[in-house]
DOKE-230872 format. One record per atom (N, C-alpha, C, O): residue in one letter; atom name; x, y, z. Coordinates in steps of 0.02 Angstrom, whole numbers, plus 32768, in hexadecimal, padded with zeros to 4 digits. Layout:
REM residues N
REC_a_CA_X_Y_Z
...
//
This chain:
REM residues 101
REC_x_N_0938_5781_53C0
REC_x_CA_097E_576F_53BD
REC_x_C_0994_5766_5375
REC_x_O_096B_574A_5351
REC_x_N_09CA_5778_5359
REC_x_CA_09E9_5772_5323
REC_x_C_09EC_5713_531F
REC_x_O_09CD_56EA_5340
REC_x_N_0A28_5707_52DD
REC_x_CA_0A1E_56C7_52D5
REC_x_C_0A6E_56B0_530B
REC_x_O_0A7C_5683_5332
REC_x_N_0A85_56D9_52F8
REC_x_CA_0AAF_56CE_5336
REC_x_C_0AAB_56AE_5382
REC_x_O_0ABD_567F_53A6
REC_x_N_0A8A_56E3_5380
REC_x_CA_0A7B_56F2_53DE
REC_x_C_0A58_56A8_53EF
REC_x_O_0A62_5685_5420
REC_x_N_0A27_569B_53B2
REC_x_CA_09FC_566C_53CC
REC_x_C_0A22_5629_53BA
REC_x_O_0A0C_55F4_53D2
REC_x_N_0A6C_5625_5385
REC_x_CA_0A8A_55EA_538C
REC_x_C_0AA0_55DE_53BA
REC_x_O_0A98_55A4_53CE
REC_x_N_0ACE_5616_53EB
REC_x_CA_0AFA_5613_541A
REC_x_C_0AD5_55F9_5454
REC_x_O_0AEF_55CE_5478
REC_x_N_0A8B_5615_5464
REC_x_CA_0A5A_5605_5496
REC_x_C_0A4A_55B7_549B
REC_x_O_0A4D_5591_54CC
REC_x_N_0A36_55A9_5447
REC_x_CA_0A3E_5562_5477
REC_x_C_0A6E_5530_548D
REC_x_O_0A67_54FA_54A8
REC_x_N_0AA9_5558_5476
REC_x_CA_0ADD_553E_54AC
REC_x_C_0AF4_554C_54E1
REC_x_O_0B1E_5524_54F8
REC_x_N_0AEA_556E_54F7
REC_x_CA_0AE5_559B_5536
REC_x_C_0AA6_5584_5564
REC_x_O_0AA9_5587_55A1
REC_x_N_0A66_556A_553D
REC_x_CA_0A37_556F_557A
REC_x_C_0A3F_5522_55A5
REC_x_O_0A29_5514_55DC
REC_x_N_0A61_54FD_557B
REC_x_CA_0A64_54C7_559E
REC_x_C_0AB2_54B0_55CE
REC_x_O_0AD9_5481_55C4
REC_x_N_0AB3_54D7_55F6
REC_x_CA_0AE5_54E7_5640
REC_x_C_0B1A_54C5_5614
REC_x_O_0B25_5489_5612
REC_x_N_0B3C_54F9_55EF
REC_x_CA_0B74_54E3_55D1
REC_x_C_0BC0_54F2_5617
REC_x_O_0BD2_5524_5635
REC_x_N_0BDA_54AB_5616
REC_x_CA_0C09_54B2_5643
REC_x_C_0BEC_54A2_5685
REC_x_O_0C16_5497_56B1
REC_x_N_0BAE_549F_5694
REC_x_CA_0B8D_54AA_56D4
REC_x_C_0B7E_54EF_56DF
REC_x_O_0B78_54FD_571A
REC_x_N_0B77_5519_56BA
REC_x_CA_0B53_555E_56B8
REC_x_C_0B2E_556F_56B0
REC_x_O_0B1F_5567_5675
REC_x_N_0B02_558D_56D1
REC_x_CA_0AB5_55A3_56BE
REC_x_C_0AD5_55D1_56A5
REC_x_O_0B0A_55E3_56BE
REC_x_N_0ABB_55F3_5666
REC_x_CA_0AB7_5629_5639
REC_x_C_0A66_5654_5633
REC_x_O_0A32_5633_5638
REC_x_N_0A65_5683_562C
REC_x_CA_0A1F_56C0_5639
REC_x_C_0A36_56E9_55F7
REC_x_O_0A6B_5701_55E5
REC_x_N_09E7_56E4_55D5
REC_x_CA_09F8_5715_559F
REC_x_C_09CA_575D_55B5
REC_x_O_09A7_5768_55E6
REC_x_N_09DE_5789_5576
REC_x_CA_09BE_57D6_557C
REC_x_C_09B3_57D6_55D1
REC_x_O_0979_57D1_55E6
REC_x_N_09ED_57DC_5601
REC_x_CA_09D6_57EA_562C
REC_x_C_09FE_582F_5650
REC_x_O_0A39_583D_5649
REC_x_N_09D0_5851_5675
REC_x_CA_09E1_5890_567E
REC_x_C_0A0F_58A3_569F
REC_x_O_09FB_5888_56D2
REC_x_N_0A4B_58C1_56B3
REC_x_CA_0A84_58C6_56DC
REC_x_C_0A86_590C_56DC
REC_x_O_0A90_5929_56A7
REC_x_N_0A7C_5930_5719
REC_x_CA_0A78_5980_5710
REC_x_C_0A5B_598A_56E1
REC_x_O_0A2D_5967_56CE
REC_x_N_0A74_59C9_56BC
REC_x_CA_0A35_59D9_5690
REC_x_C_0A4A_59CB_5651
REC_x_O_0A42_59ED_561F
REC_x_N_0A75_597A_5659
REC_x_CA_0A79_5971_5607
REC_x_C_0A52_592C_5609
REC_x_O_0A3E_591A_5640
REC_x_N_0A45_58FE_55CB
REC_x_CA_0A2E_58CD_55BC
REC_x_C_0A66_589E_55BA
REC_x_O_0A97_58C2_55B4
REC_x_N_0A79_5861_55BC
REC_x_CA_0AAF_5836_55AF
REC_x_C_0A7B_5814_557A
REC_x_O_0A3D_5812_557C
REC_x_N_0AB6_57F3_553C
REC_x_CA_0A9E_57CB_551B
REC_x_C_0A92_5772_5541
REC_x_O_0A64_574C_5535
REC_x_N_0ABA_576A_5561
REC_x_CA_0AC9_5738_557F
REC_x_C_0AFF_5741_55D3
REC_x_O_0B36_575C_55DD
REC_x_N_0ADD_5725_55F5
REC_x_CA_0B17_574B_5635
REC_x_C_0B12_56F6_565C
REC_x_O_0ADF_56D3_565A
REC_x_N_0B4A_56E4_5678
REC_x_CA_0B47_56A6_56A2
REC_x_C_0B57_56B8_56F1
REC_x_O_0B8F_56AB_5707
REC_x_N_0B2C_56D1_5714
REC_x_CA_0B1F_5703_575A
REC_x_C_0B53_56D2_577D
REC_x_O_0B85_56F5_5786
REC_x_N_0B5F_5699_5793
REC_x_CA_0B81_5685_57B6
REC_x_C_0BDD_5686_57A9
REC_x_O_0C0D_567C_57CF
REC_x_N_0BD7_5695_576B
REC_x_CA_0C2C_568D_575D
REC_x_C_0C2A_56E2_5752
REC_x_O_0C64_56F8_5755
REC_x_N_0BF2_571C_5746
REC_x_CA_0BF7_5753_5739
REC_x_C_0C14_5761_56F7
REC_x_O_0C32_5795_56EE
REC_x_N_0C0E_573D_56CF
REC_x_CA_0C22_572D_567D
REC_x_C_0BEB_574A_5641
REC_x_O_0BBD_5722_563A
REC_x_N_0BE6_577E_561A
REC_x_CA_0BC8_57A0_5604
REC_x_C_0BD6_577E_55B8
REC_x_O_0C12_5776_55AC
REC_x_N_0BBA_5772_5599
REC_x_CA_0BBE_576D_554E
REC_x_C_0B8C_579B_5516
REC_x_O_0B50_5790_550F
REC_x_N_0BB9_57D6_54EB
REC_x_CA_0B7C_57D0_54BA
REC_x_C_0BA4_57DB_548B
REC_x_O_0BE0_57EA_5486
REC_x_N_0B5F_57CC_5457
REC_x_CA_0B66_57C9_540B
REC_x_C_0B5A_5802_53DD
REC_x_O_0B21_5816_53D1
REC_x_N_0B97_5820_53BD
REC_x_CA_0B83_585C_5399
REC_x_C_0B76_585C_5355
REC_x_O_0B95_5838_532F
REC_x_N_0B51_587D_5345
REC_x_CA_0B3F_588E_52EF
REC_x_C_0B79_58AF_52DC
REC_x_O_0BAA_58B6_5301
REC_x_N_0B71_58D2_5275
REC_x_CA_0B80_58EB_5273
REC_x_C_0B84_593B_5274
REC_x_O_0BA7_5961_5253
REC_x_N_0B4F_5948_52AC
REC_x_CA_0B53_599E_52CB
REC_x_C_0B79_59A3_5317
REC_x_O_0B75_59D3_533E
REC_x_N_0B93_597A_531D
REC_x_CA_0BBA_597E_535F
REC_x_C_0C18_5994_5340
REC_x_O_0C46_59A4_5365
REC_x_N_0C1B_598D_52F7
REC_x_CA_0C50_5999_52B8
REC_x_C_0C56_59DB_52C9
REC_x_O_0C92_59EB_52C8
REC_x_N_0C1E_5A22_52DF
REC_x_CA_0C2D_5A52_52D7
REC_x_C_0C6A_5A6C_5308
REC_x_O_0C92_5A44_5321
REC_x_N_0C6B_5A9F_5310
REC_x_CA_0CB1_5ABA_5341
REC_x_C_0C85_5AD5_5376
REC_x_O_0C9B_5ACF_53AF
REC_x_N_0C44_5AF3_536E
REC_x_CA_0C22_5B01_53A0
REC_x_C_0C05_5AC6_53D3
REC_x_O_0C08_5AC3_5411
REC_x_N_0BEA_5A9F_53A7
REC_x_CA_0BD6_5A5D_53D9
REC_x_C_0C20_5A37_53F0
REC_x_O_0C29_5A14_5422
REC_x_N_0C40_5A43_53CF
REC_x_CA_0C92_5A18_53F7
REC_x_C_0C9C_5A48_5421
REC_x_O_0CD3_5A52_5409
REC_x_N_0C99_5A72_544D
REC_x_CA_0CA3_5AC4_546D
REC_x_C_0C65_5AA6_54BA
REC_x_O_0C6E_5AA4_54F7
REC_x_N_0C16_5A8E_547C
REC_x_CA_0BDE_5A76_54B5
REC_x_C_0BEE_5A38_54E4
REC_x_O_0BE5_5A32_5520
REC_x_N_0C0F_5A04_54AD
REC_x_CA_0C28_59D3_54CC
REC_x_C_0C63_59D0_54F3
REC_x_O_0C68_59A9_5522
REC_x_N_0C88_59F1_54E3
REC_x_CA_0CC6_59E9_5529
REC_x_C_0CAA_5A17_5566
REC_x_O_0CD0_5A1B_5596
REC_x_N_0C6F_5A39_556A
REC_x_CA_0C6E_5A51_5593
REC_x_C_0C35_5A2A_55BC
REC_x_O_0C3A_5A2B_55FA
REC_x_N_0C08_5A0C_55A2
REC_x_CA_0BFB_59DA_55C3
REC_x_C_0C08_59B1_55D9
REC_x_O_0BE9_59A3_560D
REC_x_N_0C4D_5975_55BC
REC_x_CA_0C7F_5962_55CC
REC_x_C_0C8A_596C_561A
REC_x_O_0C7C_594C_564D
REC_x_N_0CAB_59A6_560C
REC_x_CA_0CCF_59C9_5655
REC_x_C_0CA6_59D5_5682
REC_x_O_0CC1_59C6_56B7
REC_x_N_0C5F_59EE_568F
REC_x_CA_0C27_59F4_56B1
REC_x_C_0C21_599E_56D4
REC_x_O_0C32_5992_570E
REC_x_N_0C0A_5971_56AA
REC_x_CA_0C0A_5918_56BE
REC_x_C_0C42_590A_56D8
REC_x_O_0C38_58F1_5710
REC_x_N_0C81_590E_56CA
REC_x_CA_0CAD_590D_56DD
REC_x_C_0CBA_591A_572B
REC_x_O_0CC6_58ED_5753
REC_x_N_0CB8_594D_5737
REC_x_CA_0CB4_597F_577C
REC_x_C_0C61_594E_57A7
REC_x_O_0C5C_5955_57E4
REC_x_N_0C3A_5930_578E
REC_x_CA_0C15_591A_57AE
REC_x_C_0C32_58CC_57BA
REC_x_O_0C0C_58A1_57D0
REC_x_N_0C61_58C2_57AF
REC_x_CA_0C82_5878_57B1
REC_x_C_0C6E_5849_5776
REC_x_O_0C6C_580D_5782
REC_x_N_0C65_5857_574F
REC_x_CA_0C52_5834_5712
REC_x_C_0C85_582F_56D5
REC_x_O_0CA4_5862_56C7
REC_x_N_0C90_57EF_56AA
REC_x_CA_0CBB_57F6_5682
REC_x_C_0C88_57FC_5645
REC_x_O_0C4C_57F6_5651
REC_x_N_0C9E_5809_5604
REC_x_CA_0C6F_5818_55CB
REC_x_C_0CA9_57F3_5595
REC_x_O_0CE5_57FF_5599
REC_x_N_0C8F_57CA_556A
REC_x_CA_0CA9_57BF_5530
REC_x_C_0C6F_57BE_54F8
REC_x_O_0C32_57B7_54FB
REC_x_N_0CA0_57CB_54BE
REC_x_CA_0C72_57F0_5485
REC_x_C_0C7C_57AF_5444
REC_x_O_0CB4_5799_5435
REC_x_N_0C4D_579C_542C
REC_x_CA_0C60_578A_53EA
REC_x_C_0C23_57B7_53B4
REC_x_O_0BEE_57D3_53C4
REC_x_N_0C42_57B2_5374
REC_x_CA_0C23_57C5_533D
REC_x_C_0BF2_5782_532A
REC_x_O_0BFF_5748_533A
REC_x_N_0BBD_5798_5308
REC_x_CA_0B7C_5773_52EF
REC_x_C_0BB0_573C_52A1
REC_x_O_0B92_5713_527E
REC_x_N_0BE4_5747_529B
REC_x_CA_0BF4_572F_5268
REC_x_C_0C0D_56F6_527A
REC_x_O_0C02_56C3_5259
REC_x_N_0C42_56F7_52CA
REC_x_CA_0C6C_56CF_52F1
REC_x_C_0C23_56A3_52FB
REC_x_O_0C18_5671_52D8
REC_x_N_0BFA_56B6_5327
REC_x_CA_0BC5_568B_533B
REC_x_C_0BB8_5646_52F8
REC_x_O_0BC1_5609_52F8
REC_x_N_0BA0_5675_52C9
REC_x_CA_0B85_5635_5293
REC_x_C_0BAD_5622_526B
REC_x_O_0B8E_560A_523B
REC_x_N_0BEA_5620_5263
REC_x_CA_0C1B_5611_522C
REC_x_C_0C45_55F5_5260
REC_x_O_0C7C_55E3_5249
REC_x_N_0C40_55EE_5293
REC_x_CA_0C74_55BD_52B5
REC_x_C_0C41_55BB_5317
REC_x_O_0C4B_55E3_5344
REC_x_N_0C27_559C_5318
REC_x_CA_0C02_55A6_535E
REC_x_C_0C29_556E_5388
REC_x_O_0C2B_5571_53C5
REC_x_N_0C45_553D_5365
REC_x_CA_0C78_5516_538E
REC_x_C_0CB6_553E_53B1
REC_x_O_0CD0_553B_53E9
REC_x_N_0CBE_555A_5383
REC_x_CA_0D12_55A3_53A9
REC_x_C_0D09_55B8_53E3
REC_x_O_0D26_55B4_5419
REC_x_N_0CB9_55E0_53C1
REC_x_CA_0C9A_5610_53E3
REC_x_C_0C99_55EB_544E
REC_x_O_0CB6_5603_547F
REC_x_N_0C67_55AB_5449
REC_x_CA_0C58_5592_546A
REC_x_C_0CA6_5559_5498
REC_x_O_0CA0_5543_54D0
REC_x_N_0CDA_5551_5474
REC_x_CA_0D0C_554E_549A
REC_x_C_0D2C_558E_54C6
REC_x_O_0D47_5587_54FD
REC_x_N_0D24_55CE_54A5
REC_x_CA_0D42_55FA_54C5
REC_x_C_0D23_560B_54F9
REC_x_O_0D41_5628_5526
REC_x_N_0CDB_55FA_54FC
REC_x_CA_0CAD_5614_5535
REC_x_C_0CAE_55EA_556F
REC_x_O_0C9F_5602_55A6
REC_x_N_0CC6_558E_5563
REC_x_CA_0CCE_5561_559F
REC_x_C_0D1E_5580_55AB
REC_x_O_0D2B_5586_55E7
REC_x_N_0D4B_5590_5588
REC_x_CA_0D96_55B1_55A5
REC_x_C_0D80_55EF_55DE
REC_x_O_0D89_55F8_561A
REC_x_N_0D67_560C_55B3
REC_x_CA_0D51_563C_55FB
REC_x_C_0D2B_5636_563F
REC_x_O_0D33_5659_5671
REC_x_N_0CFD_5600_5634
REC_x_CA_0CDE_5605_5675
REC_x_C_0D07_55D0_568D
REC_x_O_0D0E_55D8_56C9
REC_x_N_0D24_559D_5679
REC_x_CA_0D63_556F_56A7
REC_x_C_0D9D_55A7_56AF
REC_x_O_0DD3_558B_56B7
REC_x_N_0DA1_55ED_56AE
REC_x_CA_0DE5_5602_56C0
REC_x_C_0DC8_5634_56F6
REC_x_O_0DF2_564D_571B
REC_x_N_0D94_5641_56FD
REC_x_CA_0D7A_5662_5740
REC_x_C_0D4F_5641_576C
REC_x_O_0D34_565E_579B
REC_x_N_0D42_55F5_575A
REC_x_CA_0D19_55BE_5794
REC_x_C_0D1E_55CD_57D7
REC_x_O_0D4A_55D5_5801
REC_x_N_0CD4_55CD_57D2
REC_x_CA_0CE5_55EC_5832
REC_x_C_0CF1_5597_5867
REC_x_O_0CFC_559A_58A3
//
């Protein structure tokens, strides 16, 4: 895991909101960085090679693939993660309180 991934994780592993969170876990034939199976809430964290036009081309089409499987996906950058993980980590309890099952 980047330094990111692994800040965000340990906020994430401890049922933030009442959520179990699952990392690197497999969803079709992609990996999730973080996925919370019960709210169907996908989170990952991109470098800067996800910047290219080809991987932005890979990613919305994965996107749309998760998507179509009932899954939402939100993205932050590795920069958002460690230069502000408080933001980061409010925007992620906004989302899973706006689709609470």
């Amino acid at each position: 895991m980047t330094e990111a991934e692994s800040l965000l994780w340990e906020a994430l592993r401890n049922n933030i909101q009442g959520y179990k969170f699952r990392r690197q876990h497999p969803i079709a034939d992609y990996i999730a960085d973080f996925v919370c199976l019960s709210n169907k809430l996908i989170i990952e964290v991109d470098g800067g090679y996800h910047d290219t036009e080809e991987q932005k081309a890979d990613d919305r089409l994965r996107t749309d693939i998760l998507n179509k499987l009932g899954f939402r996906v939100i993205r932050f950058k590795n920069e958002e993660v460690t230069t502000n993980p408080k933001e980061v980590i409010s925007l992620i309890k906004e989302e899973l309180n706006k689709y609470s099952i």
